[in-house]
N, C-alpha and C positions, 0 to 999 in steps of 0.2 A: 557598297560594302557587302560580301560576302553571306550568304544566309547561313547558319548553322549547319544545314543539310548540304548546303556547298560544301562546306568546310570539311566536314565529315565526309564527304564523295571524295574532297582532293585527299585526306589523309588517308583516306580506305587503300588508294593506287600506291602508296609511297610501303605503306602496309605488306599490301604484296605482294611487293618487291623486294622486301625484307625479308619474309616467310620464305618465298621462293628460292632466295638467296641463299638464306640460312640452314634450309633443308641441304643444298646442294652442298653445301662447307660438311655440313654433320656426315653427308655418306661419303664425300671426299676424304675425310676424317677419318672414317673407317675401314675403306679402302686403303687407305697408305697408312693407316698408324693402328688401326683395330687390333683388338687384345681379345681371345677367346679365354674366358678367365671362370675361374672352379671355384667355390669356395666351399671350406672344409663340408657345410652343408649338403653338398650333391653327392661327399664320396661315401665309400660303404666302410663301413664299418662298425662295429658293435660298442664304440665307446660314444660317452654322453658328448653333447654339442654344447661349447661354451662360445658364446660372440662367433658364430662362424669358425672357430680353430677346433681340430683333433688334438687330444694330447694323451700319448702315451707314454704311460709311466715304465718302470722297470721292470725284468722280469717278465716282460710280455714278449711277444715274437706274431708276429704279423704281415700284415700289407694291408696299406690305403690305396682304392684306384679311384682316381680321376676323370670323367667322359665316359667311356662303355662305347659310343656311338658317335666319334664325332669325326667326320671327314676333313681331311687336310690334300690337297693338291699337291704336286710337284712343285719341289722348291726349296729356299732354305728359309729356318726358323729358329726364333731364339725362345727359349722358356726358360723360365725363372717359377722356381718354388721356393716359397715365400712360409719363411718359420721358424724353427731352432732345433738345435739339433747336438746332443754330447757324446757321442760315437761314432767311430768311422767304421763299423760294420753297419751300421744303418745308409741303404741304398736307396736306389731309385732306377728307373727301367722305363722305358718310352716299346710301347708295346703292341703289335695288332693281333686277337685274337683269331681275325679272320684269316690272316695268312698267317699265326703261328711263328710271329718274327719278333725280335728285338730292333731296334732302330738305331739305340744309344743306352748307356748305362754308366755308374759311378758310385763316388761316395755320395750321400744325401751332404750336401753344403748349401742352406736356405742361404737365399738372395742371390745365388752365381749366377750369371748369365750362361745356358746352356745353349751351342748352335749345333744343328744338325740338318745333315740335306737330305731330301727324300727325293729318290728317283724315280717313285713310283707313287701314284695317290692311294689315299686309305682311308677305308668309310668307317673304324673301329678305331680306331689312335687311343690308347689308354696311358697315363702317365700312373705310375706306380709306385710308390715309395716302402718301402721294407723296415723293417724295425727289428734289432734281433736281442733284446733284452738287454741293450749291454750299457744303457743311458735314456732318460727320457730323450724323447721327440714330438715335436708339434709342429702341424702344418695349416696355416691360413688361408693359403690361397695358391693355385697353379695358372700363371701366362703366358700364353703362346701369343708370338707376333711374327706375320709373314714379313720374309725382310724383303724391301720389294727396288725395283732398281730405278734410275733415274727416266728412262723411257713411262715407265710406270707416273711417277710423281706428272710429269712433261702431260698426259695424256687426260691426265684428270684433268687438270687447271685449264688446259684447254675449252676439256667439256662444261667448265665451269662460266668459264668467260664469254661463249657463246650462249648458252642457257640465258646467261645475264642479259647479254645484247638484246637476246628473244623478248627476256621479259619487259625491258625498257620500250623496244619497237612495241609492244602490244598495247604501250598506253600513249606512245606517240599517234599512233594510228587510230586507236578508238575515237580521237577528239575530232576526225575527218570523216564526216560524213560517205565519203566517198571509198573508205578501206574497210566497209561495210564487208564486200568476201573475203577478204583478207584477214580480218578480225574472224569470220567461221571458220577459216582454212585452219587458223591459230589456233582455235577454239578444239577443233578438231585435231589437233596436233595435244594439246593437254590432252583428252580424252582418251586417245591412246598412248600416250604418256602416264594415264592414271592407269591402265589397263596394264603396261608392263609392270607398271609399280606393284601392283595387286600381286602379278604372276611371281616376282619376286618373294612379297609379304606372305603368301601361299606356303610358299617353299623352305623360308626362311624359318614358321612358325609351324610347318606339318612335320619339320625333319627334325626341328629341337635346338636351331639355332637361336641363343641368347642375344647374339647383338649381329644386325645387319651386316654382315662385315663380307671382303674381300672373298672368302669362301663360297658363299652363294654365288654369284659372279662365275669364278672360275669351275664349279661343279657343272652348271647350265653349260660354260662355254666350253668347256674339254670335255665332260662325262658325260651329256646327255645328247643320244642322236639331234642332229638337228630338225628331223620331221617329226619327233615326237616334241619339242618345241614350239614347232607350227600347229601341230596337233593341238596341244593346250592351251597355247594362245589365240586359237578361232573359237575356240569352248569357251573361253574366261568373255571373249569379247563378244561375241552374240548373247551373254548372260548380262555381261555392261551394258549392250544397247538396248535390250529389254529393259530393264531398270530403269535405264536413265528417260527413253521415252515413256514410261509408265508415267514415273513420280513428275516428269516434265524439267525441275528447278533444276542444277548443280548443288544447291544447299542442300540438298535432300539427297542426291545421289552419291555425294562425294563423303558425306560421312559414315551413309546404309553400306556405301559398300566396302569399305574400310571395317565397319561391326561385322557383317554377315562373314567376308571373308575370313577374318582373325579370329571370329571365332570358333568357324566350321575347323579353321586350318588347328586352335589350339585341342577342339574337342579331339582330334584325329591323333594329336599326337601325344595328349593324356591318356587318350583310351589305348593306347598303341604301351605305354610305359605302365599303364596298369593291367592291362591285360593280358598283350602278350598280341594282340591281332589286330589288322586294319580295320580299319572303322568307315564302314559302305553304307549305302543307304537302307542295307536291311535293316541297320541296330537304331536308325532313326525311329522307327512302332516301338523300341524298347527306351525310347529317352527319359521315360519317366519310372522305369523299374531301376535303370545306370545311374539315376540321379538319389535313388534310395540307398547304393552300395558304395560310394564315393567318398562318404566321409572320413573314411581311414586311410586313407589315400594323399599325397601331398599332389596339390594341384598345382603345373605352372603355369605363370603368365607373365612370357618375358617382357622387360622395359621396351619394345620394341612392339608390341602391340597399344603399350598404352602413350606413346610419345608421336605414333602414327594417329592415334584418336583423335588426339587432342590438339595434333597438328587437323586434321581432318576437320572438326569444327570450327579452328579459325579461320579455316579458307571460305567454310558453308557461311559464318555470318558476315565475312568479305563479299561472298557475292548472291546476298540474299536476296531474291526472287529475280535471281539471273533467270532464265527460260531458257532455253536450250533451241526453241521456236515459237514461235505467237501462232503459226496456223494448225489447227486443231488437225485439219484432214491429212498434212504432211506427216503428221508425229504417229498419228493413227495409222497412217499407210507404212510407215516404217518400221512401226510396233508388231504391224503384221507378219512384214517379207521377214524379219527376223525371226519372230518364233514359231516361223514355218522353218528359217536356215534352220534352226539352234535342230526342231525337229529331224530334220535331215540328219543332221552333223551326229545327233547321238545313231539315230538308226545306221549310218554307213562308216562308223566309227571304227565297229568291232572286222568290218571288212578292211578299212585301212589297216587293224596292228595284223590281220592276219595275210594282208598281200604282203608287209615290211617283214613278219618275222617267222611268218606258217603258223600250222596250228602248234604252236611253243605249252609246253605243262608247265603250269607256273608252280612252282613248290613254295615260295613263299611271297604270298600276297604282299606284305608290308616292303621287303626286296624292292619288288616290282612296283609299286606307288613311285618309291623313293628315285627309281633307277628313269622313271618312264613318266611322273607326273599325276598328279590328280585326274584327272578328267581321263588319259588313257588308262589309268589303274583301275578306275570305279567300274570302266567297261567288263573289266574282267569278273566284278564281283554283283553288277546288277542281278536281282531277280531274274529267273531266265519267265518268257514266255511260257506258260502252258499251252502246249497243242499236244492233239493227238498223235500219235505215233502212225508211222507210216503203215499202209494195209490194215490199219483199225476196224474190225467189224464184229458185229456179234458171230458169224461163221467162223471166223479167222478164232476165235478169244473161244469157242466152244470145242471150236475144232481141236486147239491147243490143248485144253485141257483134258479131253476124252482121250489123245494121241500120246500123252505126258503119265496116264493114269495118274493124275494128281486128283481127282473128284472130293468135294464133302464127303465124309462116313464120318460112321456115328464111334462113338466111344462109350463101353461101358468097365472101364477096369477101373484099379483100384486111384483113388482122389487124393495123393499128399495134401493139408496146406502149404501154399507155397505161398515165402514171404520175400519180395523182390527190394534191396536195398540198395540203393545210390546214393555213395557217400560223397560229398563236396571234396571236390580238388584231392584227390587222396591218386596218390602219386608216388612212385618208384623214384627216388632221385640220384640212385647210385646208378641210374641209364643214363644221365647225362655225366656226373661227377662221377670221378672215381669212389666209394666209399669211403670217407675219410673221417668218420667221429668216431666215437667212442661207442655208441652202441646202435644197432640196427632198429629205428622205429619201425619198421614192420616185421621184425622178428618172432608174432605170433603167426602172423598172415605165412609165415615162410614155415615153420612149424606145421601147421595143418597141411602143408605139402604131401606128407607124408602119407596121409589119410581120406583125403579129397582132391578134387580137382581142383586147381588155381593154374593159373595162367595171366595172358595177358588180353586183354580186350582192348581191338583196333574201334577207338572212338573216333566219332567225327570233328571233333571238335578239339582246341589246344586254349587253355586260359580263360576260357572261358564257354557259353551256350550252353549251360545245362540244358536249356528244354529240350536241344538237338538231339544229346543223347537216350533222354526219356523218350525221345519221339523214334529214335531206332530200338532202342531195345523194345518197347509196346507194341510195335506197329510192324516190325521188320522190314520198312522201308527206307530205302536209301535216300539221307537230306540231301545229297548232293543233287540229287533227281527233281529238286524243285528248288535248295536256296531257304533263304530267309527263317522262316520259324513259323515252320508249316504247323506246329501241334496246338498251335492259336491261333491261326486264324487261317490252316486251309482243311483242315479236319473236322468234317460235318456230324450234326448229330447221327449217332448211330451209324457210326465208321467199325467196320471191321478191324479187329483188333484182337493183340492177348486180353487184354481187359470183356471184351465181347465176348470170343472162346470160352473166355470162363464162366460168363455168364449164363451161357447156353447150357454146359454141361453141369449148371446147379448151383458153382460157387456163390457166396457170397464176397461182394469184390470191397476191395476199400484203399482209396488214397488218402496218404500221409503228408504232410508236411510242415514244417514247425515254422517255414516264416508266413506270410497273410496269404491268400484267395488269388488275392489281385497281383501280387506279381509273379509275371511273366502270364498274367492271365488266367494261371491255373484252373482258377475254377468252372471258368468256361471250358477251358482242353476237358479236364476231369469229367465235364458234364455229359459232353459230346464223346468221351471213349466210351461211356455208361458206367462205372461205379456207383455203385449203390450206395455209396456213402461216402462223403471228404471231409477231412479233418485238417483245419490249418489251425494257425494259430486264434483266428477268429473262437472256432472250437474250445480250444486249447485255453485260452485266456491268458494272461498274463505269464510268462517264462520267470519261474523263480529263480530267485536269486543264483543260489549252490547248483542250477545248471545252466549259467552262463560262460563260457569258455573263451576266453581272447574277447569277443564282441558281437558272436551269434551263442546261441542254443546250442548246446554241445551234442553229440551222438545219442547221449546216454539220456537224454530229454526223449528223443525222439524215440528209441526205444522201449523206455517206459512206457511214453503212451501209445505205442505200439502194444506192449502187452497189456496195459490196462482194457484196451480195446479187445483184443485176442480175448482175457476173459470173459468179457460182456458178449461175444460172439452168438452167432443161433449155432448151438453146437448139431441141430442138425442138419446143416450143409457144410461142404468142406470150405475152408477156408483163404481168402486172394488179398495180400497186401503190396503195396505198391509204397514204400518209405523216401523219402527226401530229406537228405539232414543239410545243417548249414553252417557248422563248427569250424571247419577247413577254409572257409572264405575267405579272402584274402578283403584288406591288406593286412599285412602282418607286421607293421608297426610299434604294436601296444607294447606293454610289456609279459610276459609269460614266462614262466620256471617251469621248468621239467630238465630229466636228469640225462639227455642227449648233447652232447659237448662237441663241438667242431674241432678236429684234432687240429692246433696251430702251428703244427713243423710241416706242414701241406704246403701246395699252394692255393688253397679256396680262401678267396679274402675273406678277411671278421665280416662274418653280415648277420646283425639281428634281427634280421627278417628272416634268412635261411635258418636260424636256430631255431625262431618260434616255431616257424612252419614244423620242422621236424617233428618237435616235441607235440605241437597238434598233432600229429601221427599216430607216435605214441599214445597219445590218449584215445585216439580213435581204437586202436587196437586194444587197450584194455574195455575200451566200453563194447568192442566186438565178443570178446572174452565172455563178459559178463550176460551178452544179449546168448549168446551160445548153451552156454552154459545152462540158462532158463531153459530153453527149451530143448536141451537136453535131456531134462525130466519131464514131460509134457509127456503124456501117455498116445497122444497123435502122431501119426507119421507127419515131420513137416520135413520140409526143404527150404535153405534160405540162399539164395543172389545177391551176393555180397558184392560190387564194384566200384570204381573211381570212375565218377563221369568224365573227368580230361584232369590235364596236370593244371597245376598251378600256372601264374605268368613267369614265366621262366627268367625273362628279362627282368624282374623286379629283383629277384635272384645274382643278378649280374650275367647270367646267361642268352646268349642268342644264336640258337640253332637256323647254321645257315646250312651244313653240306646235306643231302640227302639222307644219309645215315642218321644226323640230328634230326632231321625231322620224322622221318618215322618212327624215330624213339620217342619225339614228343606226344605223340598221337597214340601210345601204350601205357594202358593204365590198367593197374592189377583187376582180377577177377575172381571169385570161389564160389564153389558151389557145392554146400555143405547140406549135412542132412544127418536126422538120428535113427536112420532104421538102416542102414548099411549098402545104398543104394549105391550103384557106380555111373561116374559120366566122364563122357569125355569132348573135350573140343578142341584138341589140336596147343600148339605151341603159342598160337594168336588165331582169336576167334572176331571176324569185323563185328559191331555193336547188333546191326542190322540182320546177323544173319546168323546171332545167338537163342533168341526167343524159336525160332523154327528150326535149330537141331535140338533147341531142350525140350520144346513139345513132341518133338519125332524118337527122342531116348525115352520118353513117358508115354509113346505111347498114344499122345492127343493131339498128332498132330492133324486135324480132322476139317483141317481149310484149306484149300487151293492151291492158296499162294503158298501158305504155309509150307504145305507139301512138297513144292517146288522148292523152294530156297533150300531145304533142308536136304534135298538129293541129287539136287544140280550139280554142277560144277561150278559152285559162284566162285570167282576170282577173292581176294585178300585184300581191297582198296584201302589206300591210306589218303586222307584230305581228300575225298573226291576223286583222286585224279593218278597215282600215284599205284601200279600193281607192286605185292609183294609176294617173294614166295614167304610163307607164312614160317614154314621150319628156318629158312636163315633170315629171314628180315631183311635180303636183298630185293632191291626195287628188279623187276623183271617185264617184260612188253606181254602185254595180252593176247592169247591167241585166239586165232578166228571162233573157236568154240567158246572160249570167256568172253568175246565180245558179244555174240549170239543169245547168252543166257542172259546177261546187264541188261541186253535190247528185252527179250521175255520178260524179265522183271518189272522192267519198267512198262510194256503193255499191259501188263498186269496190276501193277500199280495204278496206272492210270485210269484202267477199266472201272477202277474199287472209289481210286478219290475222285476222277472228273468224268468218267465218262456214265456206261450205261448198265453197269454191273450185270454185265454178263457171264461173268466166271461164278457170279453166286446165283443163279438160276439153276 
């Protein structure tokens, strides 16, 4: 008779066999029958959510959109939207933003089968439904289904039937001693079978796909080169064979790498819907600051991560303390040769996409993931190496600067305070949208036009990195020049800086900011530029009540204790503030009133996240108002720098700037520079972040550093994202010319000399 653990070994193989089976049925399933399906949930709109349905009463005038982002292949499909509907002026519209097309259109009639062919694929598909006052409507749910043909049906069942065969031979076989290689051949066939699987589950959860279906398949097999392919899958699989010979088991391997995957793949493509940007290994040092600003945010995590888990652990306690190998020195030797490949594969990586495609300018990171895959996207966006710059020397770096007459001098005229303010996500949005509400939120900002300088400021940054932009405007160094979030942790004590400058010439310095110390590490950066004093919220204590706005600290918080400090100041030296507010922050969810109205005979769908945002605007400009206004009567000369660190996430918005023109409008963010004693500045049409601090010390008068001196008389070029020249009067992207490539190179030996090398321009 059987021993229990017998019993349980023969039922474990029957097991399986069934698991294996049934996986195979479920993606055969959604290959030939998969529904990409919406519920009212995802779409946009400003009316409340009941059970997953929108319902629009009368008297309204509107549009629901459906996807924003989902690609469909060539082909035909049937959708069905699913609802009610009492008008036949109420429509519907199958739409791609990216090409500006219509595909299909009609009366809205819930539950009709609609078919349409597409001759072309599209990474944007929006289904759109119209409402025009003239009867309620309500919609549940939008289905797409690829209609696929019998060759299709034929090919699956095949792969099905053979799979099966495989997995019955694999336990005829194990009972023979003798199919001992044959059973590793097998073995070794799952493991890169689990390796495509991953490469799939990657793609399917980085790009925002809901259910595994037909789509993913066909994107890989018609859109995406096929050596960028081979590219990603030697990357996924020299990370599997590390793994797997680390941990040694399959129990262990098969369900670590099913978690690690899905969730690096879901963090990339949250952060990407809430931000607005790819998510690289730099914002990995920020995981724990990402994880403070999340909460207003809706997280997804399709059925298709957790139906993989959970299939994933029944396979790990099927074949628990399976070994992969019993001899310690072969696992070890293989553990080796691999993360020396993997080593290779990332260093001659960046050589592979540039012999396949030259040196290409990527204008939009996230694009490029999508287009090209994880592993060759992230090559684009690692940290770059710090090295020296070519001909680096104290001669060459003294020479430069004596032949430049850029030298230190001293300064002794008259001292504004000057109070530097960066406002959270504070943003122009009639540069993407046409204007379309009712009243202009920055209609005071446009007002003092007349009387100061305002413009636009080329940030570096879009949706998000404030620190990126504190770290060009203080420092006048370009972040593209190193990457990551250089003003935390590459920025040494007593770095040359505006903060430093100011120090030298007397001021008393001080940073602001209303959320804690610790994130983005402030207090460290703050420490090491030198300010003589920081105030977060540590400081500050508790954020009352009446200045809470949407779900941070409103302007008008940070202002006040802006000037409560101003008065406590040593009045005798002049005065340096440095402010950070955090009102603007997205997500924009909550609920918030203000009287900015989204005109609805447009076309910008109802979106209550686009209304808050506004009306935070608005309120940012009256607390501008008010902060002006104070020191208006302040018997000091001061000066204040007022600007928007980068826009909002545009895509939260329903917006996604793909052509050239969108993106350097996304990367323009208002600017003023105001003052009460009747001073004039100027900085052109669009001033880059990096190279505003060294022409407004050179219009003052102090610009009495180096570099400073340089940047502010050179010829710098107008960079937008790093990479991207503009001429700055039209905001056409234009090629660099030998002389602007010339000066970038100067800057950055110069740069380099200050943060890593042997500071030789300040001797």
């Amino acid at each position: 008779m059987k021993s229990l653990a017998e019993k349980f070994s023969s039922f474990k193989k029957y097991i399986w066999v069934a698991i294996f089976v049934g996986m195979l049925a479920y993606a055969s399933y959604q290959y030939l029958f998969g529904k990409i399906i919406y519920s009212a949930a995802e779409c946009q709109t400003e009316f409340e959510l009941a059970k997953d349905t929108v319902t629009v009463e009368e008297d309204r005038e509107g549009s629901i959109i459906y996807g924003h982002a989902v690609y469909l292949s060539k082909g035909e499909y049937n959708i069905v939207i699913d609802g009610s509907n009492k008008s036949e002026e109420n429509t519907y519209d199958f739409f791609s933003a990216n090409y500006d097309k219509v595909y299909g259109q009609g009366v809205f009639e819930p539950g009709k089968k609609i078919k349409i062919t597409l001759d072309e694929p599209i990474k944007d598909f929006e289904v759109r439904v119209f409402y025009q006052g003239e009867g309620k409507a309500s919609v549940s749910r939008v289905a797409i289904t690829k209609v696929n043909a019998f060759v299709d049906y034929l090919k699956v069942f095949v792969g099905i039937a053979v799979a099966t065969a495989i997995a019955f031979a694999l336990y005829i076989w194990r009972e023979k001693k003798a199919a001992k290689v044959i059973c590793k051949i097998l073995e070794a066939i799952a493991v890169v079978g689990f390796i495509i699987f991953q490469y799939l589950f990657i793609e399917a959860l980085y790009n925002g796909n809901t259910l595994f279906d037909a789509e993913v398949f066909s994107f890989l097999a018609k859109e995406r080169a096929g050596y960028y392919v081979l590219a990603n899958l030697v990357g996924l699989a020299l990370l599997n064979i590390i793994v797997l010979m680390a941990v040694k088991l399959y129990s262990i391997y098969i369900p670590l790498g099913v978690l690690l995957t899905g969730v690096f793949s879901l963090v990339g493509y949250n952060y990407y819907e809430m931000r607005g940007e790819a998510f690289t290994f730099s914002q990995l040092q920020m995981a724990g600051e990402a994880a403070k600003v999340v909460g207003g945010y809706n997280i997804v995590i399709p059925r298709l991560f957790w139906i993989s888990l959970v299939v994933s652990i029944l396979l790990a306690l099927l074949l628990w303390k399976k070994s992969v190998t019993s001899n310690l020195y072969i696992r070890l030797g293989i553990l080796g040769v691999s993360m020396l490949s993997f080593g290779l594969y990332l260093n001659n990586l960046d050589d592979f996409i540039i012999k396949k495609e030259g040196e290409t300018v990527v204008l939009n990171l996230q694009e490029y993931y999508t287009s090209n895959g994880y592993f060759v996207g992230t090559m684009k966006a690692l940290p770059r190496d710090i090295q020296a710059p070519d001909g680096y020397s104290e001669e060459y770096v003294q020479g430069f600067v004596a032949d430049n007459g850029i030298g230190a001098t001293a300064f002794d005229g008259e001292k504004p305070d000057i109070i530097y303010v960066q406002c959270e996500s504070l943003y122009d949005m009639s540069k993407i949208y046409d204007c379309k509400w009712n009243a202009d939120p920055l209609n005071y900002l446009h007002e003092l036009d007349e009387d100061f300088y305002v413009g636009d400021l080329v940030s570096p940054q879009a949706g998000g990195g404030t620190l990126n932009v504190e770290y060009e405007m203080l420092t006048g160094y370009r972040h593209s020049n190193t990457g990551g979030f250089p003003l935390n942790n590459q920025i040494s004590a007593g770095e040359t800086s505006l903060v430093s400058i100011m120090n030298d010439m007397g001021y008393e310095t001080v940073g602001l900011h209303t959320n804690t110390g610790e994130f983005y590490d402030r207090r460290t950066a703050y420490s090491n530029l030198g300010f003589d004093r920081m105030i977060f919220s540590e400081e500050l204590g508790e954020t009352p009540e009446e200045y809470i706005t949407g779900q941070w600290a409103n302007d008008l918080y940070a202002y006040v204790s802006l000037i409560n400090d101003y008065n406590s100041r040593d009045t005798s030296k002049p005065y340096f503030a440095h402010v950070v507010t955090t009102q603007n922050h997205g997500a924009y969810s909550y609920s918030f009133h203000g009287g900015v109205e989204i005109d609805m005979n447009t076309d910008i769908p109802e979106n209550k996240e686009l209304k808050n945002y506004l009306n935070l605007e608005a309120a940012s400009m009256e607390e501008l108002r008010a902060l002006l206004e104070y020191f208006s009567a302040v018997d000091n000369h001061v000066i204040i720098v007022f600007w928007g660190d980068h826009c909002p996430a545009l895509r939260y918005f329903g917006v996604n700037p793909t052509t050239t023109e969108e993106i350097i409008q996304e990367y323009q963010t208002p600017i003023l520079v105001w003052n009460n004693y009747g001073a004039e500045f100027e900085f052109g049409a669009d001033v880059p972040a990096y190279r505003f601090t060294p022409m407004f010390l050179q219009q003052l008068g102090m610009a009495t550093d180096s570099y400073m001196n340089y940047v502010a008389t050179a010829d710098v070029p107008t960079m937008v994202s790093g990479n991207i020249c503009i001429d700055p009067e039209t905001d056409e992207m234009i090629e660099l010319t030998d002389e602007q490539k010339q000066v970038l190179s100067s800057m950055w030996m110069l740069q380099y000399d200050r943060m890593y090398g042997d500071k030789y321009s300040l001797k």
